[in-house]
PDB file of N, CA, C and O in Angstrom:
ATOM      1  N   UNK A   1      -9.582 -16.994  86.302  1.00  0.00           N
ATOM      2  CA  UNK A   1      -9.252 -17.974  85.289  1.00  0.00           C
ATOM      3  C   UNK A   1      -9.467 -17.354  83.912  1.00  0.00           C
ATOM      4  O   UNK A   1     -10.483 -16.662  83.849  1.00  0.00           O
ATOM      5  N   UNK A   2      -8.792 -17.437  82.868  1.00  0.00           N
ATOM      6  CA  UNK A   2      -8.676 -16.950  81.884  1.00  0.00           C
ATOM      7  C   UNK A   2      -9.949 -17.844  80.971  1.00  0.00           C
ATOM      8  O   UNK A   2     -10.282 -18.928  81.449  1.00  0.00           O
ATOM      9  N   UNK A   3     -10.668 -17.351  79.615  1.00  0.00           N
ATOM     10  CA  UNK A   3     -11.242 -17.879  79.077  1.00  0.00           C
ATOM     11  C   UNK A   3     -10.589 -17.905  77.781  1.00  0.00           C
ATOM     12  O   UNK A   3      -9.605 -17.210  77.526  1.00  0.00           O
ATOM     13  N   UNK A   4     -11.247 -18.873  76.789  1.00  0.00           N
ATOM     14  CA  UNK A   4     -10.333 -19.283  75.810  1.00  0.00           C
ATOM     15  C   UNK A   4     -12.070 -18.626  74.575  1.00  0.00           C
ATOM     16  O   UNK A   4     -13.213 -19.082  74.590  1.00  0.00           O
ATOM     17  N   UNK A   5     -11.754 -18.007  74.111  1.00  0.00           N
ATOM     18  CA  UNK A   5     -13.132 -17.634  73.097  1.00  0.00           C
ATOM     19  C   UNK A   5     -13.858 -18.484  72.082  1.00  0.00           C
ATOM     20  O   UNK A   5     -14.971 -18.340  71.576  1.00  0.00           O
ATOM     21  N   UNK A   6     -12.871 -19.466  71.910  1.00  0.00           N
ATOM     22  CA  UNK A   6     -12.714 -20.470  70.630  1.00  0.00           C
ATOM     23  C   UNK A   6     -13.740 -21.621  71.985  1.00  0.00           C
ATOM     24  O   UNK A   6     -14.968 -21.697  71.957  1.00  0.00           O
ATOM     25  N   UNK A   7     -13.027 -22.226  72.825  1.00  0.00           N
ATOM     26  CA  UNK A   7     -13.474 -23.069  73.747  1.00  0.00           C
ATOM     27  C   UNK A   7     -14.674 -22.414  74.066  1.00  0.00           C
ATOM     28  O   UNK A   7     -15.658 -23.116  73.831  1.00  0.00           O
ATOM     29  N   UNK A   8     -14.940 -21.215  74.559  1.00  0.00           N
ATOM     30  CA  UNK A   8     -16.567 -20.816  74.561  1.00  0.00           C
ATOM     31  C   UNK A   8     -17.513 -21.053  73.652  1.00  0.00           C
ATOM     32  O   UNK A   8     -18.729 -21.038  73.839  1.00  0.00           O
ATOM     33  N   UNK A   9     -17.001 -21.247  72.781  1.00  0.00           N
ATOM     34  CA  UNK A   9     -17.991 -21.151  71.086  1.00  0.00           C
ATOM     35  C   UNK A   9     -18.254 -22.361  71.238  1.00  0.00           C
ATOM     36  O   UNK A   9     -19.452 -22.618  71.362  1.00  0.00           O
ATOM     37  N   UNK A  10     -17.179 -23.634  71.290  1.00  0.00           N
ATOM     38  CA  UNK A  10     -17.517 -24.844  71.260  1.00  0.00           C
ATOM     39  C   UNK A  10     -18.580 -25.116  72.458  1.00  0.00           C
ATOM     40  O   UNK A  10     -19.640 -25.640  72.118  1.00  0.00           O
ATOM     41  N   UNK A  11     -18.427 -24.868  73.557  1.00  0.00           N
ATOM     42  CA  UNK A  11     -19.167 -25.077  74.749  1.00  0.00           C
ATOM     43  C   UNK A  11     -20.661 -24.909  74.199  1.00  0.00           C
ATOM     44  O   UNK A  11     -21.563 -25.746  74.164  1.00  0.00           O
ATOM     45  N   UNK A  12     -20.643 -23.246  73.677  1.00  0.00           N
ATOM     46  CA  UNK A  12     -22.069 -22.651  73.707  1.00  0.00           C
ATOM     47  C   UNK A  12     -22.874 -24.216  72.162  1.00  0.00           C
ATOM     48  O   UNK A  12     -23.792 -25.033  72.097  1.00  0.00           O
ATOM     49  N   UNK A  13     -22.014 -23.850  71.520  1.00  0.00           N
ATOM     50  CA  UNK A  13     -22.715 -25.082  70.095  1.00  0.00           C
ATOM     51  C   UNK A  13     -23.085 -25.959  70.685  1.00  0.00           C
ATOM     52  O   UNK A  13     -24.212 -26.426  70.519  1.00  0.00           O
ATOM     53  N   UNK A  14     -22.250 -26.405  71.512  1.00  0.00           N
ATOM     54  CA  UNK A  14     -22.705 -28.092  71.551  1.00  0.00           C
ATOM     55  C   UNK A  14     -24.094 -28.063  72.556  1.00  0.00           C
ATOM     56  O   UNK A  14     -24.987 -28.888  72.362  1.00  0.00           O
ATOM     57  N   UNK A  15     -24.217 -26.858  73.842  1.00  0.00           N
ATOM     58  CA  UNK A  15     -25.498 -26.469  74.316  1.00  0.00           C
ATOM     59  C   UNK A  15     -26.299 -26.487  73.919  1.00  0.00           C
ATOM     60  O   UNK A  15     -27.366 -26.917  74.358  1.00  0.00           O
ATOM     61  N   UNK A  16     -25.965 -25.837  72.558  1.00  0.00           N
ATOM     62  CA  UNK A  16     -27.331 -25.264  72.236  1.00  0.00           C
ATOM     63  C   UNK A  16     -27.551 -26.606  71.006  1.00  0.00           C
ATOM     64  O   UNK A  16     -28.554 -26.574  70.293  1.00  0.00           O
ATOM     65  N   UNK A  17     -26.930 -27.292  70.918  1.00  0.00           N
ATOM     66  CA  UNK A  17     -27.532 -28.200  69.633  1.00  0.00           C
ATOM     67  C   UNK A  17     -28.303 -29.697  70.532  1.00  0.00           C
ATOM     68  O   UNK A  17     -29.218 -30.449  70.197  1.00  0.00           O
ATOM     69  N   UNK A  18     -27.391 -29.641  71.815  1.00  0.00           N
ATOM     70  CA  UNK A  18     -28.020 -30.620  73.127  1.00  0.00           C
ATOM     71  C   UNK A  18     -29.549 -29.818  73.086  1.00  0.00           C
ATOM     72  O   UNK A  18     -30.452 -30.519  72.631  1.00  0.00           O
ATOM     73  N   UNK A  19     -29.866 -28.670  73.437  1.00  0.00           N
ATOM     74  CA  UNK A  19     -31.265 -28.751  74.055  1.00  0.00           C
ATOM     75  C   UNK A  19     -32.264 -28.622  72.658  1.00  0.00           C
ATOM     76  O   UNK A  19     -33.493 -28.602  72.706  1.00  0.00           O
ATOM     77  N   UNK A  20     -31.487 -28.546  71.479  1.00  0.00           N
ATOM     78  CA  UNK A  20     -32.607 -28.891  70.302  1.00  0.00           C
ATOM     79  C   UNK A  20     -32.911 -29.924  70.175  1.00  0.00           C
ATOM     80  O   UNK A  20     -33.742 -30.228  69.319  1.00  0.00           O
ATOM     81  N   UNK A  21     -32.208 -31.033  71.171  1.00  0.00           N
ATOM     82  CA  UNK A  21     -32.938 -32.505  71.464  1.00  0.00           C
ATOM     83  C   UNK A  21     -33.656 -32.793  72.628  1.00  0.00           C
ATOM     84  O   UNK A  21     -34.350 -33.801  72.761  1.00  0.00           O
ATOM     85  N   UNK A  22     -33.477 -31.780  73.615  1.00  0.00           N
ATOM     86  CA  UNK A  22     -33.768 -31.891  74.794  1.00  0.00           C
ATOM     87  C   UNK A  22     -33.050 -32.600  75.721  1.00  0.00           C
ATOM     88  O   UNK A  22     -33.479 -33.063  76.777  1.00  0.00           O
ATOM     89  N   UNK A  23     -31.832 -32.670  75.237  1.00  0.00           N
ATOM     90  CA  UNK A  23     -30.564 -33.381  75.670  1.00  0.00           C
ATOM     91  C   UNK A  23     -30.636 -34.409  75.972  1.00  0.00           C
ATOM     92  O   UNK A  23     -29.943 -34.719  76.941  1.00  0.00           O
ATOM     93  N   UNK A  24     -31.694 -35.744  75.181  1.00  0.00           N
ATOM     94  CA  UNK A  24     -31.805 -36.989  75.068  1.00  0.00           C
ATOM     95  C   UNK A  24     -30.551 -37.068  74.026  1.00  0.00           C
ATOM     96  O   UNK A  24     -30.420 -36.406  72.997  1.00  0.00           O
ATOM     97  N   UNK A  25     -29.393 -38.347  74.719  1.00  0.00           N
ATOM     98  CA  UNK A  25     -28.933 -38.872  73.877  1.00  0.00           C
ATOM     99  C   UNK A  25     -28.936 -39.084  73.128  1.00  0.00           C
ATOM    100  O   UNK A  25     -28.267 -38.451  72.311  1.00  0.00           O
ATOM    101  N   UNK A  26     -29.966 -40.541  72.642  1.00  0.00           N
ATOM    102  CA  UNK A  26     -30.555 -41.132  72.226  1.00  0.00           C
ATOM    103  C   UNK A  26     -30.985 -40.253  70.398  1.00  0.00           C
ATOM    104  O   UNK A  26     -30.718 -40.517  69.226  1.00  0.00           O
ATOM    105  N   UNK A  27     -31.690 -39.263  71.065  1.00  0.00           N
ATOM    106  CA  UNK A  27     -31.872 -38.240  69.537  1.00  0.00           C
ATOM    107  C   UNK A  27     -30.933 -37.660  69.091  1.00  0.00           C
ATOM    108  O   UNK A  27     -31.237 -37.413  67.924  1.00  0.00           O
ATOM    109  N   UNK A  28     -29.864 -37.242  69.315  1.00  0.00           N
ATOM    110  CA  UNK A  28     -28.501 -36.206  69.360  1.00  0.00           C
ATOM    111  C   UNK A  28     -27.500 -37.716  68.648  1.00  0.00           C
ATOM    112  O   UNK A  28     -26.471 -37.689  67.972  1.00  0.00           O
ATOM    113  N   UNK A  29     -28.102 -38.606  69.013  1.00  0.00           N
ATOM    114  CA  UNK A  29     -26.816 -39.871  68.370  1.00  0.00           C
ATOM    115  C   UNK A  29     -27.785 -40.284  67.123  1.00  0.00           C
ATOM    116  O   UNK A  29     -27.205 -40.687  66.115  1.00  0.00           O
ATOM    117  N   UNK A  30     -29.218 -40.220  67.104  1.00  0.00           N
ATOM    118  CA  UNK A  30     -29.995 -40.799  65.625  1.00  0.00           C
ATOM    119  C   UNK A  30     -29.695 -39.362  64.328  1.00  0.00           C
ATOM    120  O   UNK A  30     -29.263 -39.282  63.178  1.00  0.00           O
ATOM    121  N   UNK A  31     -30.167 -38.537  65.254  1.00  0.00           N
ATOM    122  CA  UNK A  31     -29.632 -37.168  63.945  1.00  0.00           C
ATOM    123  C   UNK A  31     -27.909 -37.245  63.869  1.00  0.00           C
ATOM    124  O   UNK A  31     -27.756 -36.485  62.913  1.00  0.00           O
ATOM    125  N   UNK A  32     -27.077 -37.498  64.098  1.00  0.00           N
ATOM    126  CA  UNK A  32     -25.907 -37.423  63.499  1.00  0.00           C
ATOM    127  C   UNK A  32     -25.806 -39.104  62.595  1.00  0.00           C
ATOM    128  O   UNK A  32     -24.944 -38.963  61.728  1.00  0.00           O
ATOM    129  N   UNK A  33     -26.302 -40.333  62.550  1.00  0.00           N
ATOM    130  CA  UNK A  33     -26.557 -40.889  61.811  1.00  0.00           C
ATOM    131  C   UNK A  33     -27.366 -40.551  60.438  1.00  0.00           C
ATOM    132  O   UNK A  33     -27.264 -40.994  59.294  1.00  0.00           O
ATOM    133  N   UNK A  34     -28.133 -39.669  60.981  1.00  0.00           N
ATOM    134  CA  UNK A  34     -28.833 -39.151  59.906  1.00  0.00           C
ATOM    135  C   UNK A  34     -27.947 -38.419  59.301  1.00  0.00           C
ATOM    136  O   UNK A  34     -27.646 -38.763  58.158  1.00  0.00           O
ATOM    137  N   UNK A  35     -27.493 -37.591  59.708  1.00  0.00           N
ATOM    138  CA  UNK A  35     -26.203 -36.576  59.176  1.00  0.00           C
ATOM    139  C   UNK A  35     -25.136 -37.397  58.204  1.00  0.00           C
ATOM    140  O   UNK A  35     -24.769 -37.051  57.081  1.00  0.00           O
ATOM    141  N   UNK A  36     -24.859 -38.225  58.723  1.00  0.00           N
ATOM    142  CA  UNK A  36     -23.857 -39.387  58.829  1.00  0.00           C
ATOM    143  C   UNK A  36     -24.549 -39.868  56.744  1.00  0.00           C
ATOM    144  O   UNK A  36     -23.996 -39.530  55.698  1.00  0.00           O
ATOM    145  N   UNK A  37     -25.697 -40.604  56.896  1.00  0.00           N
ATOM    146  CA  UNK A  37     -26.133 -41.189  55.730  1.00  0.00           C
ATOM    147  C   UNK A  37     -26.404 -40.359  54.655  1.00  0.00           C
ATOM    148  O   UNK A  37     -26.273 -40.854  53.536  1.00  0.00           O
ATOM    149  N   UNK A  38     -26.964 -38.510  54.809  1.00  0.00           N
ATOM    150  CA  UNK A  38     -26.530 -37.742  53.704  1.00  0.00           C
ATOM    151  C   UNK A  38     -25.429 -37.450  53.021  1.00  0.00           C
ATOM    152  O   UNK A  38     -25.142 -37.208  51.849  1.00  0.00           O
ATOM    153  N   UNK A  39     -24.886 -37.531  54.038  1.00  0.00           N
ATOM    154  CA  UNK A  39     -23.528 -37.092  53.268  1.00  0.00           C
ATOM    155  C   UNK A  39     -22.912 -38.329  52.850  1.00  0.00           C
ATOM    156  O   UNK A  39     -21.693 -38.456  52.964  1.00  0.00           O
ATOM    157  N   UNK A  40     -23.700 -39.346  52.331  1.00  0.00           N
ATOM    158  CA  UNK A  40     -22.978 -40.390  51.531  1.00  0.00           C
ATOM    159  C   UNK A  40     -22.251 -41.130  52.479  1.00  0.00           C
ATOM    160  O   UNK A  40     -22.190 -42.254  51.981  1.00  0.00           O
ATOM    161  N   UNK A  41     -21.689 -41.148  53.515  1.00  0.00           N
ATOM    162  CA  UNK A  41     -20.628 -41.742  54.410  1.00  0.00           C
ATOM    163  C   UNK A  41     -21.430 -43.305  54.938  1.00  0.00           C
ATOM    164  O   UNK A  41     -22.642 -43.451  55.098  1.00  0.00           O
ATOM    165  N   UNK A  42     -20.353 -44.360  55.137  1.00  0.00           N
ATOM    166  CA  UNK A  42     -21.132 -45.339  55.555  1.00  0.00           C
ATOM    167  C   UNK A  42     -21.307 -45.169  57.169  1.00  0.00           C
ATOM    168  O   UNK A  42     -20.497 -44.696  57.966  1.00  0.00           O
ATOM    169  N   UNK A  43     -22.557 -45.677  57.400  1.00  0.00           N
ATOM    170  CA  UNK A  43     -23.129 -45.796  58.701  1.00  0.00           C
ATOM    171  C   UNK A  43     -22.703 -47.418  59.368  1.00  0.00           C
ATOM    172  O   UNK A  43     -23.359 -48.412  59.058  1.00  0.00           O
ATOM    173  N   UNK A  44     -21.952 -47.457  59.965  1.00  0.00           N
ATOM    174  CA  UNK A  44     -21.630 -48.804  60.691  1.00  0.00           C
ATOM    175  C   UNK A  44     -22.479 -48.384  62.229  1.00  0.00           C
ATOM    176  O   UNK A  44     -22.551 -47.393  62.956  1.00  0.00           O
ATOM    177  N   UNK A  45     -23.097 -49.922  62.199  1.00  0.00           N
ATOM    178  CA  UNK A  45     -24.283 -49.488  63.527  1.00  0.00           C
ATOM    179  C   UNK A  45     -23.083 -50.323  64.317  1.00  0.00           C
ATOM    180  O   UNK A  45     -22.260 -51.098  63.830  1.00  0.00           O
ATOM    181  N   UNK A  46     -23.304 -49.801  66.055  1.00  0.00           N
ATOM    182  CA  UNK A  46     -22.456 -50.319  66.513  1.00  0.00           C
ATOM    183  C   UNK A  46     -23.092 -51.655  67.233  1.00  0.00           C
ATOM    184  O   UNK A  46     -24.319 -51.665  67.335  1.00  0.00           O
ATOM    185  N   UNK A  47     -22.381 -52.751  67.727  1.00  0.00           N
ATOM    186  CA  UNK A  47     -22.797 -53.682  67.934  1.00  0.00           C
ATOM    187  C   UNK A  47     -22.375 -53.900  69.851  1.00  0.00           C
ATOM    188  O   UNK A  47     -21.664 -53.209  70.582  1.00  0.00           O
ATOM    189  N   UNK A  48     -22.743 -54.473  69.979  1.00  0.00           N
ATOM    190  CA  UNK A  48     -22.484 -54.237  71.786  1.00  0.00           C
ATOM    191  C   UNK A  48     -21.180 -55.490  71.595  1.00  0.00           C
ATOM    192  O   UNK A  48     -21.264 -56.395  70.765  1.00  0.00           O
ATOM    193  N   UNK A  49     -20.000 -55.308  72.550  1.00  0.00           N
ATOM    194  CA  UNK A  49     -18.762 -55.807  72.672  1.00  0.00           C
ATOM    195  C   UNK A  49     -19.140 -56.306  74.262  1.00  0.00           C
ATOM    196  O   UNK A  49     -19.756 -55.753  75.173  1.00  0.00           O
ATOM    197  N   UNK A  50     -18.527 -57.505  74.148  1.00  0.00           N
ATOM    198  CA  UNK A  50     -18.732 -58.279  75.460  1.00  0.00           C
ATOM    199  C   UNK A  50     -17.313 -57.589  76.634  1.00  0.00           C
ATOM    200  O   UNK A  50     -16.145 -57.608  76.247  1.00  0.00           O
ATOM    201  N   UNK A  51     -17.647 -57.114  77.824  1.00  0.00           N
ATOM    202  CA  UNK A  51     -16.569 -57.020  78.827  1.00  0.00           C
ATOM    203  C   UNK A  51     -15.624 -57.568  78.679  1.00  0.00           C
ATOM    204  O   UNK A  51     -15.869 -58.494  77.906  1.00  0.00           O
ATOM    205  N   UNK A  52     -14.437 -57.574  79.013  1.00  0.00           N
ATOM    206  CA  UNK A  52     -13.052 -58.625  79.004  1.00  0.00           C
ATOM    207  C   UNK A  52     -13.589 -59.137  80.528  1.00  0.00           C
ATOM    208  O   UNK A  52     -12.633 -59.356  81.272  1.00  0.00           O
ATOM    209  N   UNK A  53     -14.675 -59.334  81.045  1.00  0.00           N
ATOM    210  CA  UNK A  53     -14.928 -60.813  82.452  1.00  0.00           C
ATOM    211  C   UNK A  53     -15.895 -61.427  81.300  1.00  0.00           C
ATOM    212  O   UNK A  53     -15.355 -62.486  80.981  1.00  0.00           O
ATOM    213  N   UNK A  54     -17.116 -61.250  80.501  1.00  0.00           N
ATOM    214  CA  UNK A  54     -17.342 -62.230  79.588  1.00  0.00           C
ATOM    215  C   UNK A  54     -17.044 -62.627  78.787  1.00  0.00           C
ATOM    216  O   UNK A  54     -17.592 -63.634  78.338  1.00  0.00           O
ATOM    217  N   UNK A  55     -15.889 -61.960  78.123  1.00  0.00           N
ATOM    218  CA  UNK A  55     -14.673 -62.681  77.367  1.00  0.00           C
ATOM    219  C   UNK A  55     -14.074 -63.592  77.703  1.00  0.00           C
ATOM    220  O   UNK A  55     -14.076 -64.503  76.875  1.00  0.00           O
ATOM    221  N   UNK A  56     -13.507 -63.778  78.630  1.00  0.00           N
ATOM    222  CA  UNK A  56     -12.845 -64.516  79.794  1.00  0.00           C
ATOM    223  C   UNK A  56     -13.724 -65.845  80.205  1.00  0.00           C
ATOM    224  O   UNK A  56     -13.277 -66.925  80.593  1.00  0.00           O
ATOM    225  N   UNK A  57     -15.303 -65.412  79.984  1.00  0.00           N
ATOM    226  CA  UNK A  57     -16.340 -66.633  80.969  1.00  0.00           C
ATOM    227  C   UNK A  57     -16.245 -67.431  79.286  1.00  0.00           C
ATOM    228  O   UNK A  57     -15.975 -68.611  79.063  1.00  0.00           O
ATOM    229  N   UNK A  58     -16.509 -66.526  78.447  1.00  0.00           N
ATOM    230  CA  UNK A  58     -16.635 -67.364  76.933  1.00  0.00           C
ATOM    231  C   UNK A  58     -15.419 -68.570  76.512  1.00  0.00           C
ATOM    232  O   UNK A  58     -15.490 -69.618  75.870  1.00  0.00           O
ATOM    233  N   UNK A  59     -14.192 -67.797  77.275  1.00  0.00           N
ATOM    234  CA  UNK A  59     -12.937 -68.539  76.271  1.00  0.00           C
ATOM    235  C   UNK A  59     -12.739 -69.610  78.071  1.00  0.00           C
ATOM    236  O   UNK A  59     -11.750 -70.292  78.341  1.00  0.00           O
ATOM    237  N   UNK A  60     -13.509 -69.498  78.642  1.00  0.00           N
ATOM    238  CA  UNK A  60     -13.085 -71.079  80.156  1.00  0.00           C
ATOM    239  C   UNK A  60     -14.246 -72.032  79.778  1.00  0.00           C
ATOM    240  O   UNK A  60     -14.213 -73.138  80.316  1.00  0.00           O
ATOM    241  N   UNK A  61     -15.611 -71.678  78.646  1.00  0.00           N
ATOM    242  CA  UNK A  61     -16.515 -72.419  78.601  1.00  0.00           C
ATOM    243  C   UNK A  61     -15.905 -73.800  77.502  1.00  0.00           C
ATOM    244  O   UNK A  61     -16.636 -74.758  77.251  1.00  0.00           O
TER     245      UNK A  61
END
């Protein structure tokens, strides 16, 4: 199988920036918020969206 050098680079970054969290989610999604609020950009927190079956239970109530 052929390798792509560009696609290796990405692979190896994102490795290696996963185990500077210890590849908790959780930290890897608060530091790019953090990232996110230096650079001036707005931070929209996300809000949890109901399934389309409790959508559905909401709009028969």
């Amino acid at each position: 199988m052929k390798t792509n050098p560009i696609i290796d680079e990405i692979h190896n970054t994102r490795r290696e920036y996963a185990e500077r969290f210890g590849n908790d989610l959780h930290a890897i999604c608060e530091d790019a918020r953090r990232k996110q609020g230096r650079q001036g950009r707005r931070v929209v927190p996300a809000s949890p969206k109901p399934s389309e079956q409790q959508d559905m239970n909401i709009h028969a109530a």
